[in-house]
Each structure stands twice: as C-alpha cells, then as structure tokens.
N, C-alpha and C positions, 0 to 999 in steps of 0.2 A: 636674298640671303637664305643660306639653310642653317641646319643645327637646332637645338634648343632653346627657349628660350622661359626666363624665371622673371617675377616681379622683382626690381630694385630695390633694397633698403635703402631709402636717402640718406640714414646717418650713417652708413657704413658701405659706399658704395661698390667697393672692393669685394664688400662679402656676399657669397652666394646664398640663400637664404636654404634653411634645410626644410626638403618636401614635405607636406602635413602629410601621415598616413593616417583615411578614414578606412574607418569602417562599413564595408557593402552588405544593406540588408539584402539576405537571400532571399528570393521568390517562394512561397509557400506552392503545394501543389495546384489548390485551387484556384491561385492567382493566376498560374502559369496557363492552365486551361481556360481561362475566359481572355485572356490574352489572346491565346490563338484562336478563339473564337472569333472576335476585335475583327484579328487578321481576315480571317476566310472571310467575311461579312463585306470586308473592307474588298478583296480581292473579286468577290460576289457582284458586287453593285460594280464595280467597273468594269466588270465584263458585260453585265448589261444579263445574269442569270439569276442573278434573287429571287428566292423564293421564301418560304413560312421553313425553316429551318426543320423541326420535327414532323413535315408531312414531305416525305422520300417516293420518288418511285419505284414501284414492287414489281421485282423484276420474275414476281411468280405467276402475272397477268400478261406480258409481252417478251414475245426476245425478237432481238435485229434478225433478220432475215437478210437485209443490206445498208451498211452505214451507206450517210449521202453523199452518194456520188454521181446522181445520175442528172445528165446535163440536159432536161425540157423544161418547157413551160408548163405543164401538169401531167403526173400520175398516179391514175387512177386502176385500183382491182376492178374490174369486170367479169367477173366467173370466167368459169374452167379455167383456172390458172392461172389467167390472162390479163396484163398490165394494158391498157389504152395509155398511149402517152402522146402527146403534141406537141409540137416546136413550130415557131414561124406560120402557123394557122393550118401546119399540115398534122394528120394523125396515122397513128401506125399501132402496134402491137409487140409489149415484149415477154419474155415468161420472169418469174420472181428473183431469175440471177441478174437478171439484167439483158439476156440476148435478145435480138430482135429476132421478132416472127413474121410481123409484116412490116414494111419500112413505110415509111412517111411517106404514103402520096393520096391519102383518102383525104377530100376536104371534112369529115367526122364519122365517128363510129361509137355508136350505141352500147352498154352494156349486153353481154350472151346473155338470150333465155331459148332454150330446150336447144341449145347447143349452136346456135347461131346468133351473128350479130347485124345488128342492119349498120350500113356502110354506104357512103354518099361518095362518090367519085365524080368528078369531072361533069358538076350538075346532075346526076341518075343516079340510083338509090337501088340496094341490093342488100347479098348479104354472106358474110365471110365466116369462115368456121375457125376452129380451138388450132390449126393447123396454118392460118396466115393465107389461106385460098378461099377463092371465090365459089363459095357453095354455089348461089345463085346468081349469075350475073348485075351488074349493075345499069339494067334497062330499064326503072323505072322511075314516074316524076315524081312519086312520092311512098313510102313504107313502111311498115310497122313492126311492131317486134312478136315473135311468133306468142301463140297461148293456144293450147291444147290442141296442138298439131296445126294450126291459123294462122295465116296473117294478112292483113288486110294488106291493098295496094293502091295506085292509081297510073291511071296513065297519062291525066290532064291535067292533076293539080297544080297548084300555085303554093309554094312553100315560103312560108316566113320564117325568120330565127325569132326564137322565144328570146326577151331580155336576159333570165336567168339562166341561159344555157339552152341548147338543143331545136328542135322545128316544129312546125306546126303545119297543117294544111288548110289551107282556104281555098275552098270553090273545088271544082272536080267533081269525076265518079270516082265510086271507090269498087272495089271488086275483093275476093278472095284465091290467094294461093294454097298449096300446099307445099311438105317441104323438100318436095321435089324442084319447085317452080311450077307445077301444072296448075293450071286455071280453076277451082272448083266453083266461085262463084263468079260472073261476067260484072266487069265494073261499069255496072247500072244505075247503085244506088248513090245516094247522096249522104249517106256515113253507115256505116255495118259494125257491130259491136259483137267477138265471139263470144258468146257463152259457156258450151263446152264442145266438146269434140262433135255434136251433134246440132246444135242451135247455133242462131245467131237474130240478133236485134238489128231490124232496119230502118234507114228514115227513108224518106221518101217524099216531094214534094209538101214538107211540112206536117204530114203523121207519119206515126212507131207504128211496124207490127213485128212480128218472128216468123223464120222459115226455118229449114232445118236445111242440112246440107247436099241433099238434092235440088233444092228452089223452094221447095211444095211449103206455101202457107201452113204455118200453124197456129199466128194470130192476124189478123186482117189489118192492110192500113189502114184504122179507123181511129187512132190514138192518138192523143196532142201529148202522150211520154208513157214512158214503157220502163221500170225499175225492179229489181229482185227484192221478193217479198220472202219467200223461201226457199230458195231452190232445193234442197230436197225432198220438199212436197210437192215441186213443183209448179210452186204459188207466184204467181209477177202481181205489183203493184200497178196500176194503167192509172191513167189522168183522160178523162174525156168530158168537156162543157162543164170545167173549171172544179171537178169534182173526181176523189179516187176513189178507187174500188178495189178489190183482191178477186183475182181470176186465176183460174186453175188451168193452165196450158195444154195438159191432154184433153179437157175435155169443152173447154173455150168456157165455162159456165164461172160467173160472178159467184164467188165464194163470201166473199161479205158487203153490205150494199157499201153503196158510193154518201158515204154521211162525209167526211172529211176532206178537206182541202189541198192537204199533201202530205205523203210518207213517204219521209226521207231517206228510212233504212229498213234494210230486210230484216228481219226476225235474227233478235240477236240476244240470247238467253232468253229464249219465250218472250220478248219483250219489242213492242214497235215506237218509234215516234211521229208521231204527227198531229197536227194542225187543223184546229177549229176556223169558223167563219170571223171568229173575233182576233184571229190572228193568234191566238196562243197556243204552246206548244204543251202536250202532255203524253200517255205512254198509254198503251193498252197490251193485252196478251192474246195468245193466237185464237180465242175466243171471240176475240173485239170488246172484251170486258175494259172498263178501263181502269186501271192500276196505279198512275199518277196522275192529280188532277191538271187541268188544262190552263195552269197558271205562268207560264217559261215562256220569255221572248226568244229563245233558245233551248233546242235539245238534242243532245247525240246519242249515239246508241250505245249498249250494256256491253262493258266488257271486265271482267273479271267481277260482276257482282254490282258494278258503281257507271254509272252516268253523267254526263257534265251536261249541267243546265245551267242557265242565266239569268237573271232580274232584272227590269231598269230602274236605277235608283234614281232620286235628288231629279224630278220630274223627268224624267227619262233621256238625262242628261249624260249619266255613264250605265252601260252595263258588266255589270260583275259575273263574274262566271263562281259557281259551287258543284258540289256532284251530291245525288242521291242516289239511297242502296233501291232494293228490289221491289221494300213498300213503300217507297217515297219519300223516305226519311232523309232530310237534308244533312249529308252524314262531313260534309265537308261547306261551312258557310260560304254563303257568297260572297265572300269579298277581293276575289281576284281579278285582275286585268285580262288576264288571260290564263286559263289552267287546260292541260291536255289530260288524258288518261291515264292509268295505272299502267305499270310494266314492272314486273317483279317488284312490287310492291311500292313503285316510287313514280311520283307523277310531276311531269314539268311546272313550274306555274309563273306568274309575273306579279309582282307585288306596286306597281306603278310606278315603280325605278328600275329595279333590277329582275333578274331570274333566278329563282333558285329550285331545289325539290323538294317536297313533302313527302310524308307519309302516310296511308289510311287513316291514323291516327288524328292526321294534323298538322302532323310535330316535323319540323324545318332540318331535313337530314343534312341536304346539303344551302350555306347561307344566300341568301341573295343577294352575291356581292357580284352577277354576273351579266355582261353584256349579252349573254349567245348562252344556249346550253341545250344539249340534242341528249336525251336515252334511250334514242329509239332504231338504232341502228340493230343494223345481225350481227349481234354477235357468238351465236351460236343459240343452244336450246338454252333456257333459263341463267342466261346470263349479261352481266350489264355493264359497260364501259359508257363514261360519260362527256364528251366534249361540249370543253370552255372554253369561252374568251375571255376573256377581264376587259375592262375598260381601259384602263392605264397600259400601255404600248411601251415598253422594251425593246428600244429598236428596232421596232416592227415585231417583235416577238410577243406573239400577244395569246398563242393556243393552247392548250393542256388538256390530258386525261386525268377524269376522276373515277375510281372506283364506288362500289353502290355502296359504301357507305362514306362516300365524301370522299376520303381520302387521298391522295394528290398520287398518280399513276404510273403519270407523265408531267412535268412541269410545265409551268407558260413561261416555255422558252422558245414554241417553234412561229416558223411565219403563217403555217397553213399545217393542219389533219386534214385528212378526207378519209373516213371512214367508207371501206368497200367490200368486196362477196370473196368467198371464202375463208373467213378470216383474216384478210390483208388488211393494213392500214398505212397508206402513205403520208410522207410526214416532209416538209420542206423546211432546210434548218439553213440559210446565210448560203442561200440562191439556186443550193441542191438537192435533190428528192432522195429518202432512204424508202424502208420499205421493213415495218414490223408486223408480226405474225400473232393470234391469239394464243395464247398455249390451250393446248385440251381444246380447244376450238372441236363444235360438234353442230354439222348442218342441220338446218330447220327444216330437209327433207321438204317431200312436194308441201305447197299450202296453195292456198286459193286466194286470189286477190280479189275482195269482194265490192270494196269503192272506195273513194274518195275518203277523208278525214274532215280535212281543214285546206284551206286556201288563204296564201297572207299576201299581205295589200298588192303584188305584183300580179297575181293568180298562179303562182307556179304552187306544184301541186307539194304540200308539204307531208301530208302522213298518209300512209292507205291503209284502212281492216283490212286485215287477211286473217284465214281460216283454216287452222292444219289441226290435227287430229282431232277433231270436233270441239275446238275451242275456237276462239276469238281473241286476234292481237292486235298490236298495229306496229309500225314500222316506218319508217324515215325513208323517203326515196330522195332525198338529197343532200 
C-alpha cells in the first residue's frame, strides 16, 4: 500500500488526528564542526588512512614527480637519473617520467657510481651506462662497483645472493679494471681493496699488503690485516702476531709501537678506538695519548663531537649502548638497546621495545612508538627526512615520512619507501610505484666512503662513514 499514514484515535476513529508541530533545535556552529570531524574520522578509518589528525604532510618537503602508476615489482633511484626497476626477476632501467632506458633482460643491476652500473646478464657481470648501453661488456664471473677510477673483477669466482638483496663472491682471483675495461691489475689475488686512484690493499694466501697501480709493493705480505688509520698522513693501522701498530706507507716505518690489540677506525677527529689485552675498548689521540679510559665493551668512532660506547650491565647479561663527548664525558647514559650516531643533530636509538630519536640533549624528538626508523639517508647537504614504520599494519599500509622535528611528512599510508640518489624517493601505494622528488634537494658532491658502521644480525652492511669536506658522516646504504 502507498500514501500516508497517521496513528488512530480509538475513540474517534473517523478522525484524523492533527500533526504535533515540534520545534527543531538548530545546530550551533561548533557542533556542526565536530560533526563533520565525526564524519571524516569515520570515512578515515574505512578507508584504511588514519592518521594523528593535526600532524599533515608538508608539501614544502616533497612534490610528486609521478603518482603511482608504474606497474613492477620494485623501484628504485640509482644515480644519474636513473630508476632500476624489476618485474618477474628480470631488471631494466627507466628515467623519472617513467620511460624505459634499458628494458628488462639483466638478471640485476647495481646502483651508478662514477657513472657506471655493474649489471649481471645471462650468468656474467659487466657494466652499463646513464644511456641503457653496455659500457663494458658482460664477460665477467664476478664485479664491483667502480671507486676512484677502479673496479675490482674476476674471472673464476663463485657468486652467492646475499639474503638481503644483491651478491657476493666466494673463492676466485680477483684482478683490476679500468674504465675503459683494460686490465691494470691481473686477477691474482685473492681480494684487492682500492684505496685511491693510486693504492690498493691486497690479500694473499692469508696476509694484507699494498701495491700501488703499477704492481710495485708498497707494504709487504707480511700482515694478518691491513686498516686506514689516516689516510691523509698516510698512516694504515696493521695487525701482526695478534698485536697493532701504526705505519706510515711511504716510508714502511712503525709510527707507533704495536701496544694494542685492535683499531677499529681511522682517525676520526683526532681520535682512534681500540682495545687492550683485557678486552676493553677506549680512545686515544694521534699522539697515542690516551683520552678515554679503556673501560667499553664497545666503541665507535667520533663523529660530530660524540661517540657511542657500551657497558655490560646485570652481570653482562645485556649491553647498553651511551655516547661520550671528546673528554670522555658520558654525555648520553647508557641505557639504550641500541643507539646510532648524531645526524643533524638527531640520533636513532631503541628503548627495548620500540625506536625512536633523541637529541644531544637527551630529550625524545621523535616518540618510540616505532617498528623501523632510518635518518640516515641522502637527502641532500644538511638535511633530514625520516622513515617509519609503525607496528599496527593498515592493510599493509604501514610506511611514513617524518620531518627532523618529528612531524608527520608523509603518512603511514604507503606499502613500501625506498629512499634513493639524487633526491628520488620511491613509494608503492595498493600495488603501484610513484616517484617523489626532494625540493631544494642539494648533492653531497664527492665524499669518501671510509668503512663500515654497524652490521645487523643478517650481516648486510647497514651504515657506512664517509668523509666529504673534511668532516665525518654516516649514511644508510640500504
């Protein structure tokens, strides 16, 4: 049935009963705005984008370059320009519109350094340019990535995939190219490490010496390790019959005796670390004086002023990591799980749940409410973008940028960041890749990659010092 219909009077069923008219309170303004707040929150959480309502991202830190539309399994910036992307286990090359440079048929390809990339084809390993061509052929069983005009090769090795991504070589000789492809050094030895455009570190039947790039010795294989102690003085660290010493390479002579056990790092603001007979770690200056006592189950080297050292606490059942300034002042207690170095003034750390960042001070910039958290990518000179993860998964949406002082960038809305070279950052939002740009973005120019950082329980290498205008940083390479 249609039409209207009204409630019956039972005593007078004939009559229609006359409509009440109320009265409608109207909505004040206030009300009406948390109303639609309600709404959006409401509309928020079913899409699966909730976030902390008053932390926005600042679109004065990134602009699209390309919403996501690009249809692989990963992409990543790899200098000069240049997008690596893969599909189906094959890799290729695009520029930041999206056009292909080189198409999918490399089994992988490396990040460009000095303007080449190494590239694995068809089992042999080579290397392709900013151009989608094969600079150097892909003849070989194993390659490296160039460094100061060098790259190491082989022609016998055995190559493994790392867990975390990318290869490794076991067994082989190794030799040197240039980047022409001409041969400079015969693959002899059994690992070659370049130095600079002049040296190189070699092994050999189980000891280190250097040659330089004619052949001609300039340290003897006499060495059970061979480490940079200063290279602008000229100074390498050596290990021989379980004891180091500092030697001065032009002129082969022991610059300070072999008292200590092992140093770890080269000279990094006047300052070295290493290890007594009792196993503890302490600091001395290019003197040999020593400057922090020899108390640390742990020690890294100086970088901006501060060092991270470690204790074992509760019968050396956990170690806690702290940092000390220049005289040894435990300027940051130790009570972290885990703490990295300063970087514009903010240092990662782990509270034994979460991640969060400090500041020299102390003081908790950003909270530790975080599964994952990196500030140590390029983002140019003195500047800092910070990827998170959250714990709690949004349809898989679990990534976000923070700015240095906390503040939300990019939401944790996407499936995957990867933070890459030039400024790019790729971003995968509901199964396809975009591609955002730094603004002001300004390169870090040459630096010098000086070693290793930290290694986490897989071994894949997590942070390296480098050294560009006579200072010391460090930097995420994954």
């Amino acid at each position: 049935m249609n039409g209207n219909y009204y409630p019956v009077d039972v005593e007078n069923p004939g009559k229609k009963p006359e409509p009440k008219n109320k009265k409608i309170k109207k909505l004040s303004q206030p009300q009406i705005k948390w109303i639609a707040v309600i709404i959006l929150i409401v509309i928020a959480l079913a899409s699966g984008t909730f976030f902390i309502i008053n932390k926005i991202r600042n679109p004065e830190l990134l602009k699209v370059v390309l919403k996501p539309t690009l249809d692989y399994d990963g992409v990543y910036s790899c200098g000069e320009g240049m997008l690596r992307v893969y599909k189906d286990n094959k890799f290729g090359l695009i520029d930041k519109t999206g056009k292909t440079v080189a198409p999918l048929i490399y089994n992988y390809i490396e990040a460009f350094s000095e303007g080449l990339a190494v590239a694995l084809k068809d089992g042999k390993w080579g290397y392709i340019d900013a151009k989608g061509e094969e600079a150097i052929p892909c003849i070989y069983a194993y390659a490296r990535a160039f460094n100061n005009g060098f790259a190491t090769i082989s022609n016998d090795a055995e190559v493994k995939r790392r867990a975390g991504g990318g290869y490794f070589r076991t067994g082989g000789k190794t030799g040197i190219i240039d980047k022409t492809g001409n041969l400079v050094i015969p693959a002899i030895y059994d690992s070659l490490v370049v130095i600079d455009e002049n040296l190189i570190i070699i092994y050999q039947d189980g000891k280190w010496g250097i040659i330089d790039r004619d052949g001609d010795t300039v340290l003897p294989l006499i060495y059970d390790g061979i480490n940079y102690f200063n290279k602008d003085l000229y100074l390498y660290s050596v290990w021989k019959d379980g004891k180091t010493g500092v030697i001065d390479i032009r002129t082969g002579e022991e610059v300070n005796p072999s008292m200590y056990d092992e140093a770890i790092y080269d000279f990094t603001e006047e300052m070295s670390a290493v290890q007594q007979e009792n196993g503890k770690w302490g600091y001395v200056n290019e003197k040999g004086e020593t400057v922090a006592p020899f108390i640390y189950n742990e020690a890294y080297c100086f970088i901006d002023g501060y060092a991270v050292v470690s204790y074992y606490f509760e019968n050396g059942s956990r170690n806690l990591y702290g940092m000390i300034d220049k005289t040894g002042r435990e300027v940051i207690p130790c009570s972290y799980k885990e703490l990295y170095p300063f970087k514009n003034g903010l240092a990662k750390a782990h509270d034994g749940k979460k991640y969060g960042m400090i500041n020299e001070k102390g003081e908790t910039v950003v909270p530790f409410n975080y599964n994952y958290i990196n500030p140590y990518y390029d983002c140019g000179k003195d500047a800092t973008l910070i990827k998170v993860v959250e714990n709690q998964r949004l349809r898989g949406k679990h990534s976000g940028i923070l700015d240095k002082n906390g503040a939300v960038a990019m939401p944790v809305i996407y499936n995957e960041i990867v933070f890459g070279k030039d400024g790019l950052i790729t971003f995968l939002k509901d199964g396809l890749w975009g591609i955002w740009e730094i603004n002001n973005y300004q390169p870090l120019g040459k630096y010098e990659t000086v070693r290793t950082w930290k290694y986490n329980d897989k071994g894949e290498n997590l942070l390296t010092v480098i050294k560009r205008d006579g200072k010391y940083d460090v930097m995420s390479v994954n």
